[in-house]
N, C-alpha and C positions, 0 to 999 in steps of 0.2 A: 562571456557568460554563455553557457550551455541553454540551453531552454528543451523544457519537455511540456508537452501534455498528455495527461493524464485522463482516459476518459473510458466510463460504462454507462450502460442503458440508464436514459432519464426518462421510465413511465411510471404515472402511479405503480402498477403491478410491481415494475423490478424494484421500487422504492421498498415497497411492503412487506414483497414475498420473493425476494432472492435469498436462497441458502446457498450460494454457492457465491464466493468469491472469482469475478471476472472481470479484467482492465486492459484496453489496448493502451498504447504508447507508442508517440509521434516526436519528432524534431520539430526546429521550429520551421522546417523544409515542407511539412507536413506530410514526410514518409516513415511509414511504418517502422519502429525500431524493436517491438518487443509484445509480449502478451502475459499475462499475469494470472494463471490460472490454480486453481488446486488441485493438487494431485490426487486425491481421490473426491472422493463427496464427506458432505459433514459427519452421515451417519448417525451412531444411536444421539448425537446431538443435532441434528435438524430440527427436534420442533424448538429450543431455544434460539436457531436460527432465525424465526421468527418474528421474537420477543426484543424486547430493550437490552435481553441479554447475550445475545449476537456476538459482543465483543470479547464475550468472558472464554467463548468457545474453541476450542483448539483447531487452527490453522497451519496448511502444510502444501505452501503456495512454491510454487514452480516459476521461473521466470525465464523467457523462452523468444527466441530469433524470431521473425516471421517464418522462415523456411522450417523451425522447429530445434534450430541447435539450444540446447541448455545454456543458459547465460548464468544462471544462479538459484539459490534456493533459499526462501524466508520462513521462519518455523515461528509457531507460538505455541505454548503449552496452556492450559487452562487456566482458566483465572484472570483476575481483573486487570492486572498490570505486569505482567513476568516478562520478564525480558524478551527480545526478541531479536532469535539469532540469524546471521546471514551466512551463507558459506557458498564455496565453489559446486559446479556442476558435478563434482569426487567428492561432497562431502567435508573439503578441509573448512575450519572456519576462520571466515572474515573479520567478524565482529561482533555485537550485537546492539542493540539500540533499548533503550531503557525511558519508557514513558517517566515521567515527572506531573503533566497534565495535558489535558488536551491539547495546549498549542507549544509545552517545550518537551524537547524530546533531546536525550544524551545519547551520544555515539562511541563506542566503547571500541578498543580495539581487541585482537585474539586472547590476548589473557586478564581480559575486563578490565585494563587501564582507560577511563574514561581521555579521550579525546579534543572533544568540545563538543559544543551544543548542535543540535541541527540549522537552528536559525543565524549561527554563526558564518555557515559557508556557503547555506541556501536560501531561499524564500518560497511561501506556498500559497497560492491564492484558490482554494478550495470555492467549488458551487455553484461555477460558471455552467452557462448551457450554451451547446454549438449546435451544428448540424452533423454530420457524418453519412453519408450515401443516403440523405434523407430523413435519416431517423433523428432523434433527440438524443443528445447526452450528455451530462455533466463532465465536466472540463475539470479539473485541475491543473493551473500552470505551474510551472516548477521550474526555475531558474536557481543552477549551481551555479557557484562564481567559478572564475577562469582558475585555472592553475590548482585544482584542489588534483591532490595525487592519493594514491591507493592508500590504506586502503578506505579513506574518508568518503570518495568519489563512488566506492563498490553498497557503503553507507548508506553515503545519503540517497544516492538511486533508489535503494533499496527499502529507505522512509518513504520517500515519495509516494513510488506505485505502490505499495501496501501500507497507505495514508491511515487509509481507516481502521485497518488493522490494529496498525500502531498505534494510533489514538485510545482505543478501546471503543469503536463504533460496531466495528466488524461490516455484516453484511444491512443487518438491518437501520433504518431510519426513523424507527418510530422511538418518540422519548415518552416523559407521563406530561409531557404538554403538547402532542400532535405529533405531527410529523417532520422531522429534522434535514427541512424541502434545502435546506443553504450548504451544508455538511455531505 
């Protein structure tokens, strides 16, 4: 079984007020395997980055070596639940992954023949807090089973580090009952 963690800034501030999708990503070696950034900024939708509606906003995350090679690219288009496509560092595409509800998610392959489930091949334990060179941050652990072969493996990676995305969370944490400190 593969094991990742998943992990970005745990302070009030970045809970609140992050418009910007950002995640590193460790083995279970605890060496850096990856970064998960957006390729540009949110733009004319920053102030819903804000809001509870964070999720609905369109994402156009980059996923990237430590040294900076391209590993992959994850897209969302606006709106509450639209697919979510994964493709090579050239643009061919992988897959896409298709919410259902916040905790199942389907994996589709290039010509949207559904797959199987994400909870099928992986597990997610989301809301964990670690340390990192001192700071605070939410953890996500992610353990793929052994033997999952492409392009399930390019998938589920791919749900993992853009969790909240995929969920419909996005950047923000706040819901209409507080703040969504565990997610």
């Amino acid at each position: 079984m593969s094991t990742l963690f998943v992990e970005q800034p745990w302070t009030a501030m970045s809970l609140l007020f992050r418009p910007q999708y950002r995640v590193d990503v460790f083995d279970e070696r605890d060496t850096p395997i990856a970064v998960v950034r957006e390729r540009g900024g949110p733009g004319l939708q920053r102030p819903l980055r804000y809001t509870g509606f964070s999720g609905w906003t369109t994402f156009d995350l980059d996923v990237v070596a430590p040294h900076g090679q391209p590993i992959m690219h994850i897209g969302k288009r606006f709106g509450r639940r639209p697919h979510v496509s994964v493709s090579t560092p050239q643009g061919q595409l992988i897959g896409t992954i298709k919410t259902h509800s916040a905790w199942k998610q389907s994996l589709h392959d290039a010509n949207g023949q559904q797959i199987c489930f994400f909870g099928d091949i992986a597990r997610i334990e989301t809301g964990g807090r670690a340390k990192r060179n001192g700071r605070r941050v939410r953890r996500d652990v992610v353990r793929i089973n052994p033997g999952v072969a492409e392009p399930l493996r390019s998938l589920a990676t791919a749900c993992a580090v853009a969790f909240d995305v995929v969920r419909g969370t996005g950047t923000s944490h706040v819901s209409s009952g507080g703040v969504d400190w565990s997610a």
